[in-house]
C-alpha positions in Angstrom: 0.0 0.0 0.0 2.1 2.9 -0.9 1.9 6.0 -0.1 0.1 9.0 -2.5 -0.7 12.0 -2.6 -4.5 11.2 -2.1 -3.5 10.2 1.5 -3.0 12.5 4.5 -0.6 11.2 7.8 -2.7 12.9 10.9 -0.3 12.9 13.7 -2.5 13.3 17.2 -1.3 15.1 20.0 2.3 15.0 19.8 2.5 16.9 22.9 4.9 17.9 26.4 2.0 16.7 28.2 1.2 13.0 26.8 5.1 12.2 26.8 7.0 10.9 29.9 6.9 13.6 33.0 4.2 15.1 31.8 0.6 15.7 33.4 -0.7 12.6 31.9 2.7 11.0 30.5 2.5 7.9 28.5 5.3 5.3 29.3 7.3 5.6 26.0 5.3 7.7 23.7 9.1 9.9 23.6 10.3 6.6 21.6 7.4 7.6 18.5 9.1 11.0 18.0 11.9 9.4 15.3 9.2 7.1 13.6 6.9 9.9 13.2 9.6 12.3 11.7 10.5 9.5 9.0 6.7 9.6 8.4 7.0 13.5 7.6 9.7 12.8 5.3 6.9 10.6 2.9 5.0 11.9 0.1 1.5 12.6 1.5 -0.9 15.4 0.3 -1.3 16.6 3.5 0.8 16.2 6.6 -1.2 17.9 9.9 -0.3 17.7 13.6 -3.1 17.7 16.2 -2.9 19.6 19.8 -5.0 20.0 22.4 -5.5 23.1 23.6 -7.7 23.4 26.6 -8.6 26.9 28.3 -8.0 26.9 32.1 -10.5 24.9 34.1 -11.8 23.1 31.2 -14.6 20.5 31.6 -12.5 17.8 31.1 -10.4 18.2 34.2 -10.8 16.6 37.5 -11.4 19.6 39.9 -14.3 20.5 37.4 -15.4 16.6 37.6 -13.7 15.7 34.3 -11.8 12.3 33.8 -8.5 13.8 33.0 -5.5 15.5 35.0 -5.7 19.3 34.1 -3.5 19.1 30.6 -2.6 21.0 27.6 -3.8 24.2 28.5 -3.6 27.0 26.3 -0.2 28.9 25.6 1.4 26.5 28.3 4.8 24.0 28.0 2.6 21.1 28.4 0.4 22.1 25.3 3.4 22.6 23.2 4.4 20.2 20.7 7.2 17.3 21.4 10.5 19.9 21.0 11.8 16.7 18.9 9.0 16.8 16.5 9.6 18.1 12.8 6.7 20.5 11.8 8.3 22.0 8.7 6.6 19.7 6.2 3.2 20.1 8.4 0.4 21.9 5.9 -1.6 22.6 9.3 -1.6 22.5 13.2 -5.2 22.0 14.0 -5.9 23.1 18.1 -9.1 20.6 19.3 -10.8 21.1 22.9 -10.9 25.1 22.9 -14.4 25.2 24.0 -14.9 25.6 27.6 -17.8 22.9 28.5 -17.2 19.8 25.9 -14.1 18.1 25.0 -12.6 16.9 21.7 -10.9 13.6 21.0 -11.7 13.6 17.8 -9.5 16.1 15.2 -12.9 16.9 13.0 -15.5 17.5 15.4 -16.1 18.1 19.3 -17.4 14.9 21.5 -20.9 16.5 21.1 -20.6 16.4 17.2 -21.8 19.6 17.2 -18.7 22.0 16.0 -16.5 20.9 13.3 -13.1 21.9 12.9 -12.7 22.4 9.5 -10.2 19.5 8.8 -12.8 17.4 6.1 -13.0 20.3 4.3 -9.4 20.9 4.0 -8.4 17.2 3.5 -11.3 17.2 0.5 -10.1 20.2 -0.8 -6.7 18.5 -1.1 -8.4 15.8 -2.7 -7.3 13.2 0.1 -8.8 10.0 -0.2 -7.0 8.3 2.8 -6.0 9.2 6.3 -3.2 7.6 8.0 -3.3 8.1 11.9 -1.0 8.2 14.6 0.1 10.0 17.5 -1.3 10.1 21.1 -3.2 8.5 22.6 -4.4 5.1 20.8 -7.0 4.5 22.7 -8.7 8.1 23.1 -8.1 10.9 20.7 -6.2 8.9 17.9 -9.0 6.2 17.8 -11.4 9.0 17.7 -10.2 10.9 15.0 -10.3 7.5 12.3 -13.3 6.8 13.5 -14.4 9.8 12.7 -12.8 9.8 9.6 -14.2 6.5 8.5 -17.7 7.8 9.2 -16.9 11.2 6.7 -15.9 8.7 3.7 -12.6 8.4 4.1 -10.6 5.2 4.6 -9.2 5.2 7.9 -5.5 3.7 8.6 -4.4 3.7 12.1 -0.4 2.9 12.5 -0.3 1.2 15.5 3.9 0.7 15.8 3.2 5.1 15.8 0.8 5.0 18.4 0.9 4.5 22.5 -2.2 3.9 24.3 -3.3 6.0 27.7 -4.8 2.9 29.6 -6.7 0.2 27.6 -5.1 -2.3 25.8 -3.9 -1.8 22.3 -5.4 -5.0 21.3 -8.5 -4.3 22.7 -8.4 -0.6 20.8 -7.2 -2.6 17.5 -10.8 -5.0 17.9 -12.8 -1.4 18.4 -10.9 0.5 15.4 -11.7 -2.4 13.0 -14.8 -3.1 13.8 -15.5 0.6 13.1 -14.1 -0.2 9.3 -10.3 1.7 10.4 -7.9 -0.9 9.4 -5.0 -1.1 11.7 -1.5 -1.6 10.4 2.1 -1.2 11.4 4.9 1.0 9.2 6.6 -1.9 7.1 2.5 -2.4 5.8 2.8 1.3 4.0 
């Protein structure tokens, strides 16, 4: 399955606060950094980079009864992305969760499906066909975002050797993704 220029690599929250030390670290998500830049280096149509980018006391947080750790918030070292991460072959940087009262896994929409982000109208204007997805974390925002993509028409690939999960298991995520029509595939498959 090579790679064209009908297919877009969506790299998902790359950021300070998902990798190791941060406020909701995942154990080895520092060690995607390299893979991801060879990814960059690939002849997609698009290459974008995810962040989430929470205002102060966002509803997701656990002092205002969210699930999460406060994380990412806006204009902070935690929200920034991975210092190792190449962004000059990036086309766009698209900032998710900026509303106040819902959250947003997913990189086209907000949990409540109500505001779109404009990125299925950029990837269709760039006459993408296929997404590839990978980045932080597997089991939440990255699974969300192919998902999503799946359900707007395009095929969803999830590269699961460029992914860490948060907390369930990455075979259990794999079963959810495909039976949701994302295929999941490792590196060596593109």
């Amino acid at each position: 399955m090579p790679i064209s220029p009908q297919d877009a690599l969506i790299i998902v929250d790359m950021q300070n606060d998902f990798l190791p030390g941060g406020t909701l670290g995942i154990a080895g998500a520092d060690r995607l950094i390299p893979t991801l830049n060879t990814l960059l280096d690939q002849p997609f149509g698009a290459s974008i980079a995810t962040q989430d980018w929470h205002p102060a006391g966002h509803c997701s947080f656990t002092p205002q009864g969210g699930p999460w750790p406060t994380h990412c918030v806006q204009g902070t070292q935690g929200a920034e992305l991975a210092a190792l991460l190449r962004t000059d072959t990036l086309c766009a940087i698209l900032r998710k969760g900026m509303a106040q009262a819902v959250d947003s896994y997913s990189a086209f929409t907000d949990n409540n499906g109500q505001n779109p982000t404009g990125l299925a109208g950029l990837l269709r204007e760039r006459g993408i066909k296929r997404v590839i997805v990978c980045g932080l974390a597997l089991d939440v925002c990255v699974a969300d975002t192919a998902l999503a993509a799946q359900k707007l028409g395009f095929e969803s690939v999830v590269l699961a050797d460029a992914s860490a999960s948060a907390q369930e298991d990455p075979t259990q995520v794999a079963n959810r993704l495909r039976a949701g029509g994302v295929s999941v595939l490792t590196i060596t498959a593109l």
